[in-house]
N, C-alpha and C positions, 0 to 999 in steps of 0.2 A: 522647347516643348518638354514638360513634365511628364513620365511616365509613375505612375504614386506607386506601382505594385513593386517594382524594383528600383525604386529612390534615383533612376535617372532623369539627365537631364541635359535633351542633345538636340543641335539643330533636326527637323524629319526627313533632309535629304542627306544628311551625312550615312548615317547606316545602310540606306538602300546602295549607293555609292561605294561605298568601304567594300557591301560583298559581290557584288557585282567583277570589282577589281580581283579578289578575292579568287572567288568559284571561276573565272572566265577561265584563269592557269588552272589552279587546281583540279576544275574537272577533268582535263583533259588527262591528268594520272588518275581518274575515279574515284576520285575525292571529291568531298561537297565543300569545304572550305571552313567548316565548324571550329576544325580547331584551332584555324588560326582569326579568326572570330573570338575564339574563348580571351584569348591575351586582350584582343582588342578593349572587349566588354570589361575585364578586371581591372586593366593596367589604365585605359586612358578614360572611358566611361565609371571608373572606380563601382562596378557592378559584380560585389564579389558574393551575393547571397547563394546557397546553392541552388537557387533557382535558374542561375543562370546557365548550369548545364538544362536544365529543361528546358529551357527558353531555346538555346542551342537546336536540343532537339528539333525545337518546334521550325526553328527554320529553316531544318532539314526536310521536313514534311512540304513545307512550302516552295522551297529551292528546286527541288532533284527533281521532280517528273518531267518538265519540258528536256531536262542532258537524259535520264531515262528514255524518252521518247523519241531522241534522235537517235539515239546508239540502235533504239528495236527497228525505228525504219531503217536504215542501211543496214540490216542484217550482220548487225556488230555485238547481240546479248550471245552470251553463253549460257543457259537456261541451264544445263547442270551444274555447274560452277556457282551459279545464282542461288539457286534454291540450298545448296551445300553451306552458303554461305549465311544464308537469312536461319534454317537452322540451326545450325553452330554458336550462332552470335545470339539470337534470342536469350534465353537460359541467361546466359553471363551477363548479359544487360539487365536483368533482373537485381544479380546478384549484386553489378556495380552499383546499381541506385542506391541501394541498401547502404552498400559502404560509404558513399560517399557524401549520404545524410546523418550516417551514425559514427563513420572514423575521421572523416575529411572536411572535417568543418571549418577548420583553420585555414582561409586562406594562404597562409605563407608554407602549409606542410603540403596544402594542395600542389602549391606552383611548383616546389621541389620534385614530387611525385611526376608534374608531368614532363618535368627538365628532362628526368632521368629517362624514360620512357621514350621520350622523342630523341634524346641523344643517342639510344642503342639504336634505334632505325634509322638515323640520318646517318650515323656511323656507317652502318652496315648500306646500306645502298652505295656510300662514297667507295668503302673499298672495293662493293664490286665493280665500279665502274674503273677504278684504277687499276684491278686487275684485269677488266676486259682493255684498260688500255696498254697493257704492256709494260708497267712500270715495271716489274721485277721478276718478268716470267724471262725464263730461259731461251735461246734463241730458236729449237723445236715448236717451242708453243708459240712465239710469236707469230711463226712462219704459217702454222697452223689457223690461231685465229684471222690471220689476216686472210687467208683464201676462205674461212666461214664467212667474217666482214663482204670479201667479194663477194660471194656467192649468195648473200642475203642483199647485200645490196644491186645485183643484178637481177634478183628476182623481182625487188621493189619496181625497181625500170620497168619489167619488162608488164606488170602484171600491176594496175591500180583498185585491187581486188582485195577489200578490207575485211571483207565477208567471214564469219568463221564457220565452219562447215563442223557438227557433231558426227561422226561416225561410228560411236560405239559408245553404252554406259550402262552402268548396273550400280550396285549398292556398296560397291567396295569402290571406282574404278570409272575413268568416263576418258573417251580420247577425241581429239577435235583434229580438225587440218586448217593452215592460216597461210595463205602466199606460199602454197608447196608443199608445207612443212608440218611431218604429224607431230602430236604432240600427246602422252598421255599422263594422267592424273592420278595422286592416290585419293581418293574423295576422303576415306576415314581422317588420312593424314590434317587433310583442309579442314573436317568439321573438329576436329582435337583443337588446333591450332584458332579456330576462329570463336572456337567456346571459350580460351583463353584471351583472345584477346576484347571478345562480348566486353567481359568483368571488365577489363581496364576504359573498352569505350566506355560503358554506361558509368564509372566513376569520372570519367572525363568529359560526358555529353555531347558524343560526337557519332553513337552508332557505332565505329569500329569502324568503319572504312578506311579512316585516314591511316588505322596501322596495317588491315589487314591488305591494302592494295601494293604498301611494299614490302611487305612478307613474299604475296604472290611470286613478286617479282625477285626479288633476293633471294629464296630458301626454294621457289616449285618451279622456276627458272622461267615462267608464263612470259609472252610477249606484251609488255607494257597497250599495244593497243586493241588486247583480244578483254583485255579484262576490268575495262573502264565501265561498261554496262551493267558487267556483275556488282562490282563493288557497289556503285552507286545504289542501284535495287536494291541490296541488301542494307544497305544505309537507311535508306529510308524505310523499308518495314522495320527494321529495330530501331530506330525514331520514332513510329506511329506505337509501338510498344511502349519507349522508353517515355515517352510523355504522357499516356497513358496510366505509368506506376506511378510516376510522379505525383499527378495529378489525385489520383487512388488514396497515395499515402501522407499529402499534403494534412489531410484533419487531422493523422495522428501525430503529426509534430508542431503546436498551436504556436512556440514559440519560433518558427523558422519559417522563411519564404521560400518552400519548396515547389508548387506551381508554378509554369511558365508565367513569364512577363508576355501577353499574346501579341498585344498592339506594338512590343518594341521588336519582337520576334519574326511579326508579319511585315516590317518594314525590312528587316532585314532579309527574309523571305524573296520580296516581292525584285530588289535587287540582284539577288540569285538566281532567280528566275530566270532574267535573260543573259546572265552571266553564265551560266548551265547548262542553254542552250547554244549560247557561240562557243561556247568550249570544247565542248561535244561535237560539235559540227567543224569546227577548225583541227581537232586532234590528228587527223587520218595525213596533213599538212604537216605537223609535225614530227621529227627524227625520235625514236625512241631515246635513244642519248641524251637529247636535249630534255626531253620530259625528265627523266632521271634526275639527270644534274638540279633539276629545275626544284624536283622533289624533295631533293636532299640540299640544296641548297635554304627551302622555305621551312625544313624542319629543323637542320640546323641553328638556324638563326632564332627561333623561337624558344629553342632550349635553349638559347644562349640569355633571352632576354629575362626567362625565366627563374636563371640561375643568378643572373644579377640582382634582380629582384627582392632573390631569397637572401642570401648572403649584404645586400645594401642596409 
């Protein structure tokens, strides 16, 4: 099948299939699965217009609401986490579009750009997780995390209660309880951090979720399964934005294919879809740990392919 708007040219069950695979793991860290869609669409579909972050977008809009939908029925969103988040990230997603119609036109400067990017958060997820495993802590701390370990992990036994409870939140400041355990927030800190990382989604066409969910996780210490809902939500309003500017500023650059590709975008969409919602619905099933590793093991690798790529 020919798509003419972005000069592919793919079986129509391969894309629905690919994200499917895709978003089933990734959502369950709150991620839509975009960005690892982005390599798919350059590298093997050779769809390297900058359309194809908008295209991206677009099936993020299509994808996310049924994993959205599950996290609000089990009472798994974080509504001020959320909104702090779709704030934050707005703005920069603006900003990104702009650069990456005006600086990033180059596919080979593009892929370097997002090597590097994914390589500092895959990094930094691994070491935490190698520091929560005791690689090199002292035998205090070990002793230590290992009765937190127990005691989180007796809680889980005892308690299959994934619910996140809001207890408190203002404009600076929001505190939540998850399996026991309070937990409080600096919201400024989150919307600084999520207006930075807006820019580099919307230059990447991914929304920012895929960085901002292991930020959360690495730098605000959040519980990988309180903040699958947020992230997501906020993915997809700055996706309904981000395809939006595109779309916008498409006439003023007559020589570039900056509007989505809709028909290759809504296949890939339509396989997200229920890849979104088993994900979302399987998450609560899975060890935070494993999600981690899972996370940083699929961004890893993608900066890796990226890098090879550049330098080939």
């Amino acid at each position: 099948m020919y798509f003419p708007l972005s000069g592919v040219t793919v079986d129509p069950w391969l894309p629905p299939l690919v994200s499917f695979v895709i978003s089933f793991f990734t959502s369950m860290g709150g991620i839509s699965g975009a960005f690892l869609l982005l390599p798919f669409q350059m590298s093997f579909l050779q769809y390297t217009h900058p359309s194809v972050s908008s295209t991206n977008q677009f099936y993020n809009i299509v994808a996310i609401p049924p994993g959205v939908y599950r996290y609000w029925r089990e009472g798994r969103m974080l509504w001020p986490l959320t909104w702090t988040v779709v704030l934050g990230t707005l703005p920069g997603v603006f900003i990104g579009a702009l650069v990456r119609v005006g600086g990033l036109r180059d596919p080979r400067n593009f892929k370097l750009f997002a090597a590097l990017v994914l390589l500092y958060i895959g990094g930094k997820l691994v070491r935490d997780q190698l520091k929560k495993g005791g690689g090199t802590s002292r035998p205090s701390e070990q002793r230590m995390q290992k009765e937190v370990s127990r005691r989180n992990t007796t809680a889980q036994a005892v308690q299959a209660d994934y619910t996140v409870q809001v207890t408190s939140t203002n404009a600076r400041r929001f505190s939540f309880t998850f399996q026991g355990e309070q937990f409080d927030v600096n919201r400024v800190g989150v919307f600084l951090l999520c207006f930075v990382v807006g820019i580099v989604g919307g230059i990447y066409g991914i929304g920012g979720g895929a960085i901002i969910a292991p930020f959360l996780i690495s730098f605000c210490r959040l519980p990988v399964h309180t903040i699958g809902g947020a992230t997501l939500m906020g993915t997809l309003v700055t996706s309904i934005a981000g395809v939006s500017f595109y779309t916008a500023i498409a006439p003023f650059y007559p020589d570039l294919t900056v509007a989505p590709d809709w028909l290759l975008g809504l296949l890939f969409g339509l396989g997200g879809m229920l890849g979104m919602y088993c994900g979302a619905r399987c998450q609560k099933y899975v060890s935070a740990r494993l999600i981690k590793w899972l996370l940083a093991s699929i961004i890893l690798l993608t900066a890796g392919r990226y890098l090879l790529e550049f330098f080939a």
